[in-house]
C-alpha positions in Angstrom: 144.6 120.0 34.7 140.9 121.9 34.7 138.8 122.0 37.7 135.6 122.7 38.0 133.2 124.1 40.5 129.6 123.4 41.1 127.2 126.1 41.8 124.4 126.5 43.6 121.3 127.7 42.6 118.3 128.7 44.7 116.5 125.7 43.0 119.3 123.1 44.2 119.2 125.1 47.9 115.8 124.6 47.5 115.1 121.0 46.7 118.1 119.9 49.2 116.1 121.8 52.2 112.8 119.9 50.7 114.6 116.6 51.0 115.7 117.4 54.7 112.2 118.6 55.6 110.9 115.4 54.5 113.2 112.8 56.8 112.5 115.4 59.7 108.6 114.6 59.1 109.3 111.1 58.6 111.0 110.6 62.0 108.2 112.6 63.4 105.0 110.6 62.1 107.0 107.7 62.8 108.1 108.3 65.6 103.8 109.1 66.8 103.1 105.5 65.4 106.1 104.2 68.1 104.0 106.0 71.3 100.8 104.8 70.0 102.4 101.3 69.2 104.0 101.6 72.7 101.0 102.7 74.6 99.1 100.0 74.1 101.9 97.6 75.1 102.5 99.5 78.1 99.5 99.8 79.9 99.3 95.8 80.7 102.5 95.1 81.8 101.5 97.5 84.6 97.6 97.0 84.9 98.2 94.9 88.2 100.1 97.9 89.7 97.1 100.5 89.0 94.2 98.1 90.2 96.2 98.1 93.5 97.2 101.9 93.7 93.5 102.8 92.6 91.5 100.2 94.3 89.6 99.2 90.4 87.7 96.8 90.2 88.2 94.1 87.7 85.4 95.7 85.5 87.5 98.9 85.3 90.8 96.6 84.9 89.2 95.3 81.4 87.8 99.0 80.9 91.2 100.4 81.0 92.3 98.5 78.1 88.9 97.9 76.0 87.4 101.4 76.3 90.6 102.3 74.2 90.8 99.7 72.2 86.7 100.5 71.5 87.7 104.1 70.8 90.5 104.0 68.5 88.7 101.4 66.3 85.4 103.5 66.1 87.1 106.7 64.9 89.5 105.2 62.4 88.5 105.2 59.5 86.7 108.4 60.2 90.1 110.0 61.5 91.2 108.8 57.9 88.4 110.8 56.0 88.7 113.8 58.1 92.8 114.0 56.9 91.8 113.6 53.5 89.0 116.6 53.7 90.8 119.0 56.1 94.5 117.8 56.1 96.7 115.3 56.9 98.8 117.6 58.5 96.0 119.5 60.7 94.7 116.1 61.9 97.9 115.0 62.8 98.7 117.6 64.9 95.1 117.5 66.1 95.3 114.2 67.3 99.1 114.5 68.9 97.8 117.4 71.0 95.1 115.7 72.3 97.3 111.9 72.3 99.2 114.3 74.6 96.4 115.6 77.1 95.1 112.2 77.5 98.1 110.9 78.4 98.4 113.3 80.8 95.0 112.9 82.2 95.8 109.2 82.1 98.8 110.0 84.4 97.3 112.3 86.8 93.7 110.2 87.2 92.3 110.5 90.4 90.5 107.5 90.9 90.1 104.5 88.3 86.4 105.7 86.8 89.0 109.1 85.4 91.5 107.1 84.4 88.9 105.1 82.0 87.3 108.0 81.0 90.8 109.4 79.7 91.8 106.3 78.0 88.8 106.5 76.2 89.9 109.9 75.1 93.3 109.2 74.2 91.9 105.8 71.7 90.1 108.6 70.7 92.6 110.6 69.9 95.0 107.7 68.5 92.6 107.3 65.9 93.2 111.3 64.4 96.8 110.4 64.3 97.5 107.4 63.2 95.7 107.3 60.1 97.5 110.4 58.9 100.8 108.7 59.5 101.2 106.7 56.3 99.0 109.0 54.4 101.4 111.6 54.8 104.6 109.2 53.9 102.8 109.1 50.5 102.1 112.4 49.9 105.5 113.0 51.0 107.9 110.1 49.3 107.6 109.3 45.4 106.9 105.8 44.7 110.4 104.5 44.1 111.8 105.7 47.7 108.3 104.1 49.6 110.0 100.2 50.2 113.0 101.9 52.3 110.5 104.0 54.4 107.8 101.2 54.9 111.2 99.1 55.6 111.8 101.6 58.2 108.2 101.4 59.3 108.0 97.6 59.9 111.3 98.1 62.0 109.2 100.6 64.1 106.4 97.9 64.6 108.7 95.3 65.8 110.3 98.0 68.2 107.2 98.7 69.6 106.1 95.5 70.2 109.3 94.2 72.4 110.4 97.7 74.0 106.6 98.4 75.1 106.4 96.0 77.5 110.1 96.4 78.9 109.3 99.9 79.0 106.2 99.7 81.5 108.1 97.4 83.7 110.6 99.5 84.4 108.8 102.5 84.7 106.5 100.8 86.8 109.5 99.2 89.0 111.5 102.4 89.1 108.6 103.7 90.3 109.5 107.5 89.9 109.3 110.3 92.3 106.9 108.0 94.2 104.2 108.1 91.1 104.3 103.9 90.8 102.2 103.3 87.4 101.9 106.8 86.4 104.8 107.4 84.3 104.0 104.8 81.7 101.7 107.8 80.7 103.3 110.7 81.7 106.3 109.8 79.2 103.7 110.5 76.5 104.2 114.4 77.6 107.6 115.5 76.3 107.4 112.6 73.5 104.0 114.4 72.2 105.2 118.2 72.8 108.1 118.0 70.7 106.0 116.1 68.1 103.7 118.9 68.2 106.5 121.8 67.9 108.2 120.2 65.0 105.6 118.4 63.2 104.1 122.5 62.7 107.4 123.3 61.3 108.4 120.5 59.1 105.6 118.3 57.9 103.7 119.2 54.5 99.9 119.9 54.3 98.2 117.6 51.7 94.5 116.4 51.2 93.0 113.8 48.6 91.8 115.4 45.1 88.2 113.7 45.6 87.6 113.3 49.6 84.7 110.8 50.5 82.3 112.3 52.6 82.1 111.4 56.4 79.5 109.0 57.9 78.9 109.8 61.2 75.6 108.5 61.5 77.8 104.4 60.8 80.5 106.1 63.6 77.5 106.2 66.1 75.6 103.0 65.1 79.2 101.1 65.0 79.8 102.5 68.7 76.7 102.2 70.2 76.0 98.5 68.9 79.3 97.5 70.6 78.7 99.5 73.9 75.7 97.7 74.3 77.5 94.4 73.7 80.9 94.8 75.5 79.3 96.8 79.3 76.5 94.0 80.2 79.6 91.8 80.0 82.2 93.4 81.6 80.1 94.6 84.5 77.3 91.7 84.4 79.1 89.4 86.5 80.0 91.8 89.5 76.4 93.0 89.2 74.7 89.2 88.8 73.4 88.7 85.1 70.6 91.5 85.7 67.9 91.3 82.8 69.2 94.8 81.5 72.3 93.4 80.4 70.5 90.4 78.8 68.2 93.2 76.8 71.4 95.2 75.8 73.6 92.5 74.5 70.4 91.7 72.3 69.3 95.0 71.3 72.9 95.7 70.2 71.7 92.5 67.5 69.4 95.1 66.3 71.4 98.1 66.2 73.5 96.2 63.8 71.0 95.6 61.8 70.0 98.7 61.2 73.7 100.2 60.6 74.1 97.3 57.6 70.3 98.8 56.3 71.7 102.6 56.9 74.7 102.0 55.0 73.7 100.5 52.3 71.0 103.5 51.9 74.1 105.8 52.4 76.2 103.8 49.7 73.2 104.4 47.3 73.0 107.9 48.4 76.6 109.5 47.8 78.8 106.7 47.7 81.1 107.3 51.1 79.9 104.8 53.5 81.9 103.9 56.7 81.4 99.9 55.6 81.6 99.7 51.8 79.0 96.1 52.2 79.8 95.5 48.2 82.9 93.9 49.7 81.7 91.3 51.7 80.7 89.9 48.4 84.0 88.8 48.1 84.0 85.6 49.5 88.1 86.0 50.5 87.7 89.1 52.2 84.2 88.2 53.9 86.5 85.0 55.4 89.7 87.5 56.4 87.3 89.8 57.5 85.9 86.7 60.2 89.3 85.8 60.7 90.8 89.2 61.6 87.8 89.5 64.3 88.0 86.3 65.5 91.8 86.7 66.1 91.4 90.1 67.9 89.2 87.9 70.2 91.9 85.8 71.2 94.4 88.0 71.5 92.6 90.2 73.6 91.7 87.5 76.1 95.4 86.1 76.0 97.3 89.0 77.1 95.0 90.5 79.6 94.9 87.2 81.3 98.4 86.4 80.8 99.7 89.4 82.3 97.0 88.8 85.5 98.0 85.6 85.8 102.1 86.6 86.1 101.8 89.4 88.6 98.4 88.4 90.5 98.4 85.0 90.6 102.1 84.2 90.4 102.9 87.2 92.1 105.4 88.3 89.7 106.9 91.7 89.7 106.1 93.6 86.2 109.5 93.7 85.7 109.8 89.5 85.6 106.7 89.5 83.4 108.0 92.1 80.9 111.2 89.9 80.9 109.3 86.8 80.5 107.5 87.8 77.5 110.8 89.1 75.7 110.7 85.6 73.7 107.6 85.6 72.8 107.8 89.6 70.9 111.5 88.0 69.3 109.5 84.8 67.6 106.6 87.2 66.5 109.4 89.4 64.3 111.4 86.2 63.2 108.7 84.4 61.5 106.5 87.2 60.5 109.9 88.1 58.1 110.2 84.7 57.4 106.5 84.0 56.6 106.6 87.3 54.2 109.6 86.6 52.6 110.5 83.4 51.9 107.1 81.0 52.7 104.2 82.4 51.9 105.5 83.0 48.2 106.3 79.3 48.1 103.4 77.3 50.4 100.6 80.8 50.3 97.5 80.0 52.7 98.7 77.3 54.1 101.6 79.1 55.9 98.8 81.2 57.7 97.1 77.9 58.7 100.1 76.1 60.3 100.6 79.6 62.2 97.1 78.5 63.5 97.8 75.0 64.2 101.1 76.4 65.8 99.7 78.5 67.7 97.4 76.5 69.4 100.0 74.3 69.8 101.5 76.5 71.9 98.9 77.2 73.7 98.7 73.5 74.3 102.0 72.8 76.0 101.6 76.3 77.9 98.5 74.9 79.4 100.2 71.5 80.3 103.1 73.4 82.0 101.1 75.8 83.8 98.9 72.6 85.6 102.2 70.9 86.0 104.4 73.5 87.6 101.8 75.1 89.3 102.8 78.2 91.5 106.6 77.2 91.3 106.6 77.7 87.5 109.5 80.1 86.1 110.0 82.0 83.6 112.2 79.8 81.5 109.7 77.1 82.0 107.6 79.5 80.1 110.1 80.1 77.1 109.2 76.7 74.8 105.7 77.4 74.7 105.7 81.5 74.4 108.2 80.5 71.3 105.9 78.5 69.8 102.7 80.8 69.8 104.9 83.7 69.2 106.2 81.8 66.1 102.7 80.7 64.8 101.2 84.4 65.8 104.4 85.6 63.5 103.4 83.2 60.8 99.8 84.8 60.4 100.0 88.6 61.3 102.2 89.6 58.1 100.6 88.0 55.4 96.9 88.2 56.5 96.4 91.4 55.2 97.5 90.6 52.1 95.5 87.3 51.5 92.5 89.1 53.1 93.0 92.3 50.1 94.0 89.9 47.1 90.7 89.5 45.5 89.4 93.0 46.3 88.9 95.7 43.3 91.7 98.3 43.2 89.4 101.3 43.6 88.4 99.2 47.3 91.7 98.8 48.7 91.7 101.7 50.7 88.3 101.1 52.2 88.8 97.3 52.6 92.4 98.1 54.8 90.7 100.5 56.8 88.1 97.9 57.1 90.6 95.3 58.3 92.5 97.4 60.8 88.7 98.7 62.1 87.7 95.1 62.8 90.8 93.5 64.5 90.3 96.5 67.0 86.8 95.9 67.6 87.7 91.8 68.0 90.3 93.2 70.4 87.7 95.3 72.8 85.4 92.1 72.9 88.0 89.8 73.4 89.0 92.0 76.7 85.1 92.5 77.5 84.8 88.7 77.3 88.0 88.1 80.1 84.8 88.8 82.6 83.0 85.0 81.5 86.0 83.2 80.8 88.7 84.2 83.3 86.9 86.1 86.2 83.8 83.8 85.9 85.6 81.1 86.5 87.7 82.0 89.6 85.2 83.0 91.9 84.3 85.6 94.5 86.1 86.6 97.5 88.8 84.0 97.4 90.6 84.1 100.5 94.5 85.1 99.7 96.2 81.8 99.8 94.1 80.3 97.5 93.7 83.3 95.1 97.0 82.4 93.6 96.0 78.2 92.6 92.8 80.0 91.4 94.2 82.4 88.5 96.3 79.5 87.6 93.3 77.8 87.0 91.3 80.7 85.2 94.8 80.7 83.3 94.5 77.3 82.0 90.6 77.6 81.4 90.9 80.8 79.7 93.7 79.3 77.1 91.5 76.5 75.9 88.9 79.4 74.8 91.8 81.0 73.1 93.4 77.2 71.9 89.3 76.8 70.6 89.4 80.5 68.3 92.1 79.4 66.4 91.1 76.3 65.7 87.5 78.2 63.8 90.8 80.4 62.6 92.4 77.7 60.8 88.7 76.2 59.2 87.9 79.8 58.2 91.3 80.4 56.5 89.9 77.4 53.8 88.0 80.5 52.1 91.3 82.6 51.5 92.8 82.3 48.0 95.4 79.9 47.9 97.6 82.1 46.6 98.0 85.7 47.3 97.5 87.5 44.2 99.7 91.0 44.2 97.8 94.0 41.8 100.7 96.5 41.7 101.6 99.8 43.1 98.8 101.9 44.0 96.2 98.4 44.7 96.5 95.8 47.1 100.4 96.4 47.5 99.8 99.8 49.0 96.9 98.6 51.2 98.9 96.3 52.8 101.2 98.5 53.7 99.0 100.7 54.8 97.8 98.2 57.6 101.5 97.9 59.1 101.2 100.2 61.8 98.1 98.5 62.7 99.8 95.1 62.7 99.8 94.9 66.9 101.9 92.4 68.5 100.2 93.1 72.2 102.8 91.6 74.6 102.7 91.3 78.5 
């Protein structure tokens, strides 16, 4: 009988300590996506808890939550470029660090017009990081080990979506060495450090071969067009329709208009726009383009109302609300797998357009229920029709990037994802900005406490039939998408969709 022995040589040692560097930085950038994921949940589970601690008004409420959603989708795609010229690695730990001293400004605001300021900051700063993360799983993982990670990945979205809001309601009821709301943020602090620490040690520099150049001139434009579109409406109600905000909201019309002239000067220029405009051409992606807005709409008005409707008007602790919504995040994950896997193979668009229809159907009953219960409603009451939107919500977030990307050339993908994720942010922020007309505007001023609570149910109820309304220009839009989702292989419109998972949102509570 001959044995035999394996040696090991410095190249083996070698390429075994490679292969454990490279699951250390995957946990790492993964586990950045998770508090970026998580933040965003967090925050509105608990909003009712800071505008009482702080005093905000409901201007700085919707601030709060649009000034980072505003933020993070101005600096995307530009946090994208800036990896690809400089690092992926440096930008990442760029925009961890300063994740990580927002979040601590966040926690230690003084006074609400601080804490806005520093949420600002840390969308800001969400927008260095997460763009590096899936940048740097491919420059990290060959092509045949990329489904398990982006496996992994989709597991992390999910996560986030149901622990996020379970997370701020505890945190919030726990209420911590007497710092109430504050350590939904302050969490953010060890989380971010040790990112920092062993992201410098493990994680491998890389850059693109041919970096576009940036576009800051499209950054400012994009910004400043949507600034003067989303203040006159958060803030023109308390301050009574003044003509300023009448001027802004149209001069933003303008300042459109000149960013689509600039960048297509810019396109014929050097070629690296921030809006590649050739796209738009496609008539599939200029329609998932519309849809992906007109969604982020929607969604921004349903959850900031929702959860001010729960603990305000119902007087709900955050910790029944984050509870409440569990069923909801658990129908969102079931069908989106479902939808993905098994249907929209089989039926293509018109999966995404019953999600629509399902949706709204939801929406339906939930409107029904909350004028029949009333004030007594609970939370099981609740269950049937958060089931249903989450199923139909589930039914169109998966394959909507992929429907949207089908058509577009290979050598666009990137762009057009980046495009995608940039616009459903922007949607977002107006959707929150327009919670001022359709919710506040409908309740009133100084409503004396025992009829506040009857009035949020009814802003509730009027608010949903706005959101019921979106979906229904949703499903006629989603007549434009292809019928069939047309895959181009590895390295086209397979990659840039999974390049839009982290940015796959399923906002909850």
């Amino acid at each position: 009988m001959t044995s035999t022995t394996t040696s090991i040589t410095p190249e083996s040692a070698a390429l075994a300590a490679a292969d454990r560097r490279r699951w250390f930085a995957l946990a790492i950038v993964m586990t950045a996506a998770f508090m970026d994921l998580v933040d965003v949940t967090i925050v509105n589970i608990a909003i009712p808890s800071i505008q009482q601690d702080t005093g905000a008004s409901f201007s700085s409420i919707q601030w709060i939550t649009a000034g980072y959603a505003l933020a993070f989708a101005a600096g995307l795609i530009t946090g994208g470029r800036l990896g690809d010229i400089h690092g992926r690695k440096k930008l990442f730990l760029i925009g961890i660090a300063g994740f990580t001293l927002a979040s601590a400004l966040c926690g230690f605001a003084a006074n609400p017009e601080m804490l806005v300021a520093s949420r600002i900051l840390q969308g800001a700063m969400a927008a260095m990081m997460v763009p590096q993360v899936l940048s740097i799983v491919h420059a990290t993982f060959p092509a045949h080990e990329r489904g398990k990670v982006f496996g992994l990945f989709g597991a992390v979205v999910g996560l986030g979506a149901v622990s996020g809001p379970l997370l701020g309601a505890l945190l919030t009821e726990w209420n911590l060495f007497g710092l109430e709301w504050r350590p939904i943020f302050l969490i953010n602090l060890p989380v971010g450090v040790a990112g920092l620490i062993l992201g410098t040690k493990f994680i491998t520099e890389s850059k693109a071969p041919k970096a576009l150049k940036l576009d800051l001139v499209g950054v400012v434009l994009v910004t400043l067009g949507l600034l003067m579109l989303l203040y006159p409406l958060t803030r023109g109600r308390e301050l009574g329709w003044p003509l300023w905000g009448y001027l802004s909201m149209a001069g933003s019309v303008l300042v459109f208009g000149v960013l689509i002239a600039y960048e297509r000067m810019k396109a014929a220029r050097d070629g690296s726009p921030l809006i590649e405009l050739s796209l738009f051409k496609v008539k599939s992606f200029a329609a998932g383009i519309a849809v992906q807005a007109t969604f982020g709409v929607g969604l921004g008005i349903f959850f900031l109302v929702w959860t001010l409707y729960m603990q305000m008007g119902l007087g709900w602790s955050a910790l029944r609300a984050g509870l409440t919504g569990v069923p909801f995040s658990i129908a969102v994950s079931v069908a989106a797998g479902l939808s993905v896997q098994k249907l929209v193979p089989r039926f293509g668009r018109k999966v995404l357009q019953a999600g629509a229809l399902t949706m709204a159907a939801g929406l339906l009953l939930y409107i029904w229920e909350a004028g029949r219960y009333g004030l007594d409603i609970a939370p099981w009451q609740m269950a049937l029709p958060l089931v249903v939107m989450g199923l139909g919500m589930g039914l169109i977030v998966a394959p909507l990037t992929d429907a949207v990307l089908s058509e577009v050339p290979k050598e666009h993908s990137g762009s057009a994802s980046g495009l995608i994720n940039t616009v459903q942010q922007m949607g977002n922020a107006l959707g929150l900005g327009l919670v001022s007309v359709v919710f506040f505007g409908s309740i009133g001023d100084d409503l004396a406490p025992p009829r506040l609570g009857q009035a949020f149910v009814d802003g509730f109820q009027h608010s949903l039939w706005y959101v019921a309304g979106v979906l229904g220009v949703i499903f006629l839009v989603m007549f434009a998408l292809p019928a069939r989702a047309v895959r181009q292989g590895e390295g086209g419109v397979v990659e840039a969709e999974l390049l839009d998972l982290p940015r796959q949102r399923e906002p909850a509570a």
